[in-house]
N, C-alpha and C positions, 0 to 999 in steps of 0.2 A: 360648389355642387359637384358632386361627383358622378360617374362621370358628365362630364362636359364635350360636346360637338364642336365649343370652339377653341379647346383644348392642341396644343401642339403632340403630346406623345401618344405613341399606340405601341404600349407594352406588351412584346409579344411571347408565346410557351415556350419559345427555345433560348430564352435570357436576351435576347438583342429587344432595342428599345430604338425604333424611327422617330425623330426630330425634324417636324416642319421648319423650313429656314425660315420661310417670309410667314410665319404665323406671329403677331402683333407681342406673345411675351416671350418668342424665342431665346431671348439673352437670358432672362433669368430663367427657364427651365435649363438652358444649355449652362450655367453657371451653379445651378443645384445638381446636374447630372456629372458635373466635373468632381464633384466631391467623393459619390461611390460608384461611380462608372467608366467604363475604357472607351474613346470614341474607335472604331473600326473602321468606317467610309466616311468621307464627305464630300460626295457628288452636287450641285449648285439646290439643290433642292428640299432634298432628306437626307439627314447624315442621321449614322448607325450606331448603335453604343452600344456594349455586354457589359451583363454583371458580370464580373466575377470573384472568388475567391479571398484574392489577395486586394480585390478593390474593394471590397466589402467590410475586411478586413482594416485595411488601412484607415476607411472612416470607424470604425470601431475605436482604433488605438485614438482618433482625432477628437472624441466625445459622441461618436453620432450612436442612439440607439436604433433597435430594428424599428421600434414605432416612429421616430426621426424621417428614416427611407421610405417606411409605406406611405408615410402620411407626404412625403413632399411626391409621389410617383402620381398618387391619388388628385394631390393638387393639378398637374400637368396632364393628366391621363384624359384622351378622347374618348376611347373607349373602355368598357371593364377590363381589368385586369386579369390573366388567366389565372384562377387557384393556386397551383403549382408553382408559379411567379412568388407569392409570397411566401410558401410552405419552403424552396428554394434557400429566400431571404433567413426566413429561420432558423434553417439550417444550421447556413453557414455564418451565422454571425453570432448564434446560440454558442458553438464551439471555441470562437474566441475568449478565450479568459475561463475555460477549462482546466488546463493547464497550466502551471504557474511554478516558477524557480523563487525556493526561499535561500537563506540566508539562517541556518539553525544551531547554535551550541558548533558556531565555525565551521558546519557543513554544509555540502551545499544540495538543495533538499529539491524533486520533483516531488509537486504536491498537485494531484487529480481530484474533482467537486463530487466524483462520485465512486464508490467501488468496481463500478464492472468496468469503467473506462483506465481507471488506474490495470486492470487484467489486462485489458487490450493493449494498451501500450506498453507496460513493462515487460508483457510476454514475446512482444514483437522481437525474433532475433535479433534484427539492427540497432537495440534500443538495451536489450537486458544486459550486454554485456559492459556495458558502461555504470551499470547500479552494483553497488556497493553492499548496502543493506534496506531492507524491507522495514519499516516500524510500525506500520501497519498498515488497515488496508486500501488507504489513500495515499500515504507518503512512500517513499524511497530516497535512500543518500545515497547521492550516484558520487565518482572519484571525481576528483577535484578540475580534472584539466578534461574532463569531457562536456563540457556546461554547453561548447559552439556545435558540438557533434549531434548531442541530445534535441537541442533546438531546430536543427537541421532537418534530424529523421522526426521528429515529431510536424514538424509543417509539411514533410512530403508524405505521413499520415493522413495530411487534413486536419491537423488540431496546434495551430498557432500557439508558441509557449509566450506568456504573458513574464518576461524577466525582472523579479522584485528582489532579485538575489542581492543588487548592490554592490560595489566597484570597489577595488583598493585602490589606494592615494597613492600618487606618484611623487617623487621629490619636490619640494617645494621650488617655486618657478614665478615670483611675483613680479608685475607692469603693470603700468597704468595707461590707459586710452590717456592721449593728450589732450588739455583744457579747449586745445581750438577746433577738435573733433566731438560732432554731435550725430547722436544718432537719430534715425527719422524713427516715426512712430510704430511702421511694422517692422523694423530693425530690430528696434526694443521689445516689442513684442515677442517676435521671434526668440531672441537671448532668452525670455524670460520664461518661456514653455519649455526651452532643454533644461533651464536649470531648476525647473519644478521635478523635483523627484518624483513626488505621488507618482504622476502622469504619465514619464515617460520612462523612467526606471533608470534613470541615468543616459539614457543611448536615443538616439534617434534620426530621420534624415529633414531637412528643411528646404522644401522647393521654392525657390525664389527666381524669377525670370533673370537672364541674362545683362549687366549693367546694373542689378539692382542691392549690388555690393553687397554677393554673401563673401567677400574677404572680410568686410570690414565685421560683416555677424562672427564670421568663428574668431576675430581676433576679442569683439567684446567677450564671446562664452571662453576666449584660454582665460582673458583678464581674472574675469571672478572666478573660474578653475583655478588658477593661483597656482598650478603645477606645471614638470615637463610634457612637454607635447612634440608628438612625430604629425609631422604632415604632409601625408600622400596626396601628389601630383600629378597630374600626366604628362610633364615634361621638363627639361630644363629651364625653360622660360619661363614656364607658372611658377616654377620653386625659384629662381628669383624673381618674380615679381610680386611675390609673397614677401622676399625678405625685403625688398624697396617698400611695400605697404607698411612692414611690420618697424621697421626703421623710421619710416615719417611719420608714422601715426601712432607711435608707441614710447612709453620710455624704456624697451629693452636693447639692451647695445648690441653692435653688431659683432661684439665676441660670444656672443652669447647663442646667437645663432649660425646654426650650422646646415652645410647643405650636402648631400648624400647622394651623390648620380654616378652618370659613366666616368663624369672627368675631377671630381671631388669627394672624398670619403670623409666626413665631419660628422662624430656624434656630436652635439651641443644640446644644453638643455631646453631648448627648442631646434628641432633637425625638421628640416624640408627634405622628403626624400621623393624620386619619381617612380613609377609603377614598373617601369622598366627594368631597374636595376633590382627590386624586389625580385621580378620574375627572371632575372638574368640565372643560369647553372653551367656550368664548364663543360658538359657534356649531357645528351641526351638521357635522361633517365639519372641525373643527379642531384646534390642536396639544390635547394636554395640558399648556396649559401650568405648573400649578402638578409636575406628574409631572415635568417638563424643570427644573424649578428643585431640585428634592431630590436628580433624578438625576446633581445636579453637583458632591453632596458626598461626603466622601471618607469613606464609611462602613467602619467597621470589621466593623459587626452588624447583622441587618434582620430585625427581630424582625414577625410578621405574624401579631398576635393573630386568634381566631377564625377559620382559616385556612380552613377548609371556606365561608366570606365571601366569599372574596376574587373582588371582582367582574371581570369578561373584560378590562377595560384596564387592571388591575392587573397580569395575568400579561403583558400589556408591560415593564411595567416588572420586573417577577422578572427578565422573559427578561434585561434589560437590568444586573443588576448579579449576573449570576452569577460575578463574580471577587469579590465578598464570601461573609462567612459568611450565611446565612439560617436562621430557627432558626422553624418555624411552632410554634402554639401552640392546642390545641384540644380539644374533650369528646368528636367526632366527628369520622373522616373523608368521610364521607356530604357527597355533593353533589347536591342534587335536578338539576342542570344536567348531569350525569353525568363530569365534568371531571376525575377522580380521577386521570388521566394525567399532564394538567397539571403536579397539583401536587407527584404522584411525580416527574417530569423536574425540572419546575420552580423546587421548594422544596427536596425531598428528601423521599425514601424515609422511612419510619415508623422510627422506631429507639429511639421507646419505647410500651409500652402498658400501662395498670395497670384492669386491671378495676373496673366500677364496687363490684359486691359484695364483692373483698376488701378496698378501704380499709373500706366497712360495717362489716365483721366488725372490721378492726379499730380501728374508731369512730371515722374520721378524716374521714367523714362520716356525714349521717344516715340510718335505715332510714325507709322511706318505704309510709305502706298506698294503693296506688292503685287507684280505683273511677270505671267508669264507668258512669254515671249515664243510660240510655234513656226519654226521653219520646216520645208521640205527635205525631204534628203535627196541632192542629187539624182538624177536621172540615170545616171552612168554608174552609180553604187546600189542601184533597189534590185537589180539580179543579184549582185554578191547576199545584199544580205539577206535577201530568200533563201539561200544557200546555208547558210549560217545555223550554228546555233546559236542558244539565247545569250551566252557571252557573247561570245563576239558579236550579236548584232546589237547588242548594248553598247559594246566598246566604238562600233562603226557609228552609232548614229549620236553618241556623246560628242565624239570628235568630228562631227560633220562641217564641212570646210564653209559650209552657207552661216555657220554661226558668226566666222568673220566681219560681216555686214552688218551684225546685230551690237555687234561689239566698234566698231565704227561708228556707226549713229548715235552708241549712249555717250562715248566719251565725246561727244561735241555736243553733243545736248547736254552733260554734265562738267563741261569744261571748268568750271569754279567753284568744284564738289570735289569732296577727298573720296576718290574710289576706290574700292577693291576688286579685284578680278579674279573669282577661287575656281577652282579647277580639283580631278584627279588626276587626269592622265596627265605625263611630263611633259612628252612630247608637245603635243594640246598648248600647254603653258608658253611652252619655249619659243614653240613659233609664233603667239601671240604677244611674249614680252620683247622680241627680236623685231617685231616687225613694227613696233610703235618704240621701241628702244628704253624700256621699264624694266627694272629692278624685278627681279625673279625669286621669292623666298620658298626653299625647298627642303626636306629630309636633311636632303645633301649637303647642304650650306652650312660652315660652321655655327655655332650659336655668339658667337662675338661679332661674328658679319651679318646674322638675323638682326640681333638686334641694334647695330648699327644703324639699318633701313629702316626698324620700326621706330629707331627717333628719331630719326629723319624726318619720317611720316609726321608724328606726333609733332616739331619743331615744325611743318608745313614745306620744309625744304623740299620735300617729293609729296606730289597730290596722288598718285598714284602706282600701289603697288599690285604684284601679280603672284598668289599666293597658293599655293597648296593646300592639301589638308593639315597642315603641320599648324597653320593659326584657326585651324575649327576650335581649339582651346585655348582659355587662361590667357590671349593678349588682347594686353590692354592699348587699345588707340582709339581712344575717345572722340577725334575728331572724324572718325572714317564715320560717312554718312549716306554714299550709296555703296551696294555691294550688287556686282554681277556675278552671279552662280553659270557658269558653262557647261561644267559636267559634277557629279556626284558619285558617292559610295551606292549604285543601285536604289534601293526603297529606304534610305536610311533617315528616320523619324526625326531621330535626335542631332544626325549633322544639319540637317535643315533649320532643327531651332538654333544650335549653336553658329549657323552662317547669318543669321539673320541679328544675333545678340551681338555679331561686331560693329553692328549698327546701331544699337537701342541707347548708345549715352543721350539724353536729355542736352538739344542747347534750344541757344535763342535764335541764330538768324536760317539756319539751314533747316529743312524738311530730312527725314530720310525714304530711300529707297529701297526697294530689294527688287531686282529683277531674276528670275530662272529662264534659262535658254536651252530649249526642250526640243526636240525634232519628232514630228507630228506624226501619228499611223505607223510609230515603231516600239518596243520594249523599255525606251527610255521616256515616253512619252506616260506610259502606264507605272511605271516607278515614281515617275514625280506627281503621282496622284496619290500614290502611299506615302511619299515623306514626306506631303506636305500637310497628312491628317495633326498632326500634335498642332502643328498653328493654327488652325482651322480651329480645333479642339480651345484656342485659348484666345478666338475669336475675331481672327485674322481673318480677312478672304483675298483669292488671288482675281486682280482681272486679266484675261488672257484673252489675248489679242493675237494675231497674226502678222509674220514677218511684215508680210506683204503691205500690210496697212500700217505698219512702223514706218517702213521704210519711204512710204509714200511721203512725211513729213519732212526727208532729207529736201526734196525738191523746193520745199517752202523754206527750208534755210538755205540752200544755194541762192 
């Protein structure tokens, strides 16, 4: 019945959509809402979600039609929906698939559903000087190397290009997944949607939680690709722990792969490369030249780990090899840069998504208890940081000396738990790895001495490490099962899922934890309410508690 009074959403005219928490089918409205909405807030009560655009959008590429959205909004909806709400809807999901890249007599063709829209856009300066020839009054063949440019300016139009153009083939590059590797059933699934042409037009990005082995998905979509593949990393340690994955779990040899950074230059017909060395130039305002050397191979697959990464002179290069397949790979779509246009024209539209809680449930990763943890800031620092601006009193209250305590308590309450302990600031770190006498992995530290300490870790030889942002990505330690967060990148959405996903391998005898250690009534206290929306969003909640009543439980271990 619609509406419903005991309904959880109250869809309101300015596109934000409030979610009762404690209403009895919270999960499954907040699980239909994940599909085409963005959550905003998540206060203990009512959390906030927008349509928009490119959310809208992305269920479109996924199969969802407009009567899909109305009718599930209709389902959840407490009260009537305002008009405008769905005329909104139709809008914007009307114009998807407007647009569309053919593939004609070898050219490469913008084709519009209607004439006056073909006017609009081709007349648009940013867009006419890329067309080629007019064939009438729908079509245009625009030049060949403008395909990522055309796409670009057409979604900052508002009109999503639907690309059916079709990839060229890169060298031949055959391996086989090994007989003692099986894939689980949304693994398979997944592979099985990028290589549906119809669907996704060759390209696409697949969201998969943290732990939930999208290495092992893009090594199944190179397998039946059967071609050369470059794949972008975000560091030295994910591009070898790629060629470690692709090694054990592959029959391709390791001459055959090759790795492309600051301290190895290998084309192979599989090349690991990092995003770094793509954007590296010899001087301010020069080529990219190592970007100009990769983009002269004849890729089959361009696989772009951590994709929600991908820093701005990268999507140069996207723009530049959209007659391959592109397959991004990630835990999140959230771009603190707000770029999510980008990487929908760019890379491709979403075309898979697996909720963090159902692998949970079905133990394909781990359940996780997460607490955050409020101390005071000193008494003798709350004039400085009145004084302050909002950096610095973010910077004062990250590093606040009372977090020591907090950090004390967990590692004796977690003494037979592999823990982590991440950090931003260095100093913060140093004197925390100094004062309990723990292994420090930083920028700084070569990558032969990183990774030294992470098998270390992994071999159980050291329970605990003290880590930077340097392992927010791509490492693998499976066995780490509590993680203390101390300080952060500001509100940042996506470091939080990715601190929390060094936790998420699935075992048998250990729980995991997350704790965040926040300092209370200051700027850092209201950041970690923004970056902890994506979890929340994928159905986490935090309990937070007070120093003060933490620490009261020391007295009961003494």
């Amino acid at each position: 019945m619609y509406p419903d009074r005991k309904n959880p959403l109250i869809v309101q005219g300015d596109s934000t959509i409030l979610l009762e928490v404690l209403n009895p089918v919270f999960e499954g409205a907040r699980d239909s809402l994940l599909r085409f909405a963005n959550l905003e807030k998540s206060p203990e009560y009512i959390h906030t979600y927008r349509l928009t655009s490119v959310s809208l959008w992305n269920a479109a590429s996924s199969g969802m039609k407009v009567s899909d959205i109305k009718g599930e909004l209709k389902r959840y909806a407490k009260y009537e929906i305002p008009p405008n709400i769905f005329i909104q809807i139709d809008e914007w999901l009307t114009r998807y698939g407007r647009l569309r890249l053919l593939r004609t007599d070898n050219h490469l063709m913008l084709k519009a559903d209607d004439p006056d829209l073909f006017l609009e856009i081709t007349r648009n300066i940013r867009i006419k000087k890329y067309i080629y020839k007019e064939v009438s009054d729908t079509g245009a063949l625009l030049v060949e190397w403008s395909r990522g440019q055309v796409k670009k300016e057409c979604i900052d139009l508002g009109y999503p290009v639907v690309d059916m153009a079709g990839y060229s083939h890169g060298d031949p590059c055959g391996f086989d997944i090994k007989d003692r590797i099986s894939f689980r059933e949304y693994q398979r699934d997944s592979i099985s949607v990028f290589m549906n042409y119809e669907k996704t037009g060759g390209s696409g990005v697949i969201v998969l939680p943290c732990g939930a082995g999208k290495t092992i998905v893009g090594m199944g979509i190179m397998e039946q690709v059967g071609e050369t593949v470059l794949v972008l990393v975000t560091n030295i340690t994910a591009a070898r722990q790629w060629k470690r994955e692709l090694i054990d779990k592959t029959t391709i040899s390791e001459r055959e792969i090759g790795e492309y950074s600051g301290e190895v230059k290998e084309v192979k017909p599989v090349t690991i490369a990092t995003y770094q060395i793509l954007t590296y130039r010899e001087r301010k305002g020069g080529n990219f030249i190592h970007l100009e050397v990769l983009n002269k191979q004849n890729w089959g697959l361009v696989i772009y780990d951590e994709v929600h990464l991908l820093p701005a002179p990268v999507f140069r290069f996207a723009t530049e090899v959209q007659g391959k397949r592109r397959l991004g790979l990630t835990a999140t779509l959230i771009r603190e840069d707000r770029r999510e246009k980008d990487v929908f024209s760019l890379i491709g539209p979403k075309i898979y998504d697996m909720p963090w809680k159902v692998l949970e449930k079905q133990g394909w990763i781990s359940g996780v208890t997460c607490t955050e943890v409020r101390t005071e800031l000193p008494r003798e620092e709350m004039q400085r940081y009145a004084l302050e601006d909002n950096r610095e009193r973010f910077k004062r209250a990250s590093v606040n000396k009372n977090k020591i305590a907090i950090i004390k308590f967990l590692l004796s309450k977690h003494k037979s738990d592999n823990i982590l302990i991440i950090g931003h600031y260095l100093k913060q770190l140093e004197c925390i790895a100094e004062q309990w006498d723990l292994p420090l992995i930083t920028g700084r530290m070569k990558n032969t001495e990183r990774d030294k300490f992470y098998e270390m870790f992994r071999r159980q030889a050291i329970r605990i490490l003290v880590v930077s942002k340097v392992a927010n990505f791509a490492v693998d330690l499976p066995d780490a099962n509590v993680a203390v967060q101390i300080s952060g990148t500001f509100g940042s959405r996506q470091e939080e899922a990715q601190r929390l996903g060094r936790i998420l391998r699935p075992r048998k005898s250990k729980k995991a934890f997350f704790y965040s250690v926040v300092t209370r009534n200051t700027v850092e206290a209201a950041f970690a309410e923004k970056r902890q929306l994506f979890l929340t969003e994928q159905g986490y909640s935090y309990e937070i508690i007070s120093a003060e009543d933490l620490l009261q439980k020391t007295a009961g271990l003494s």
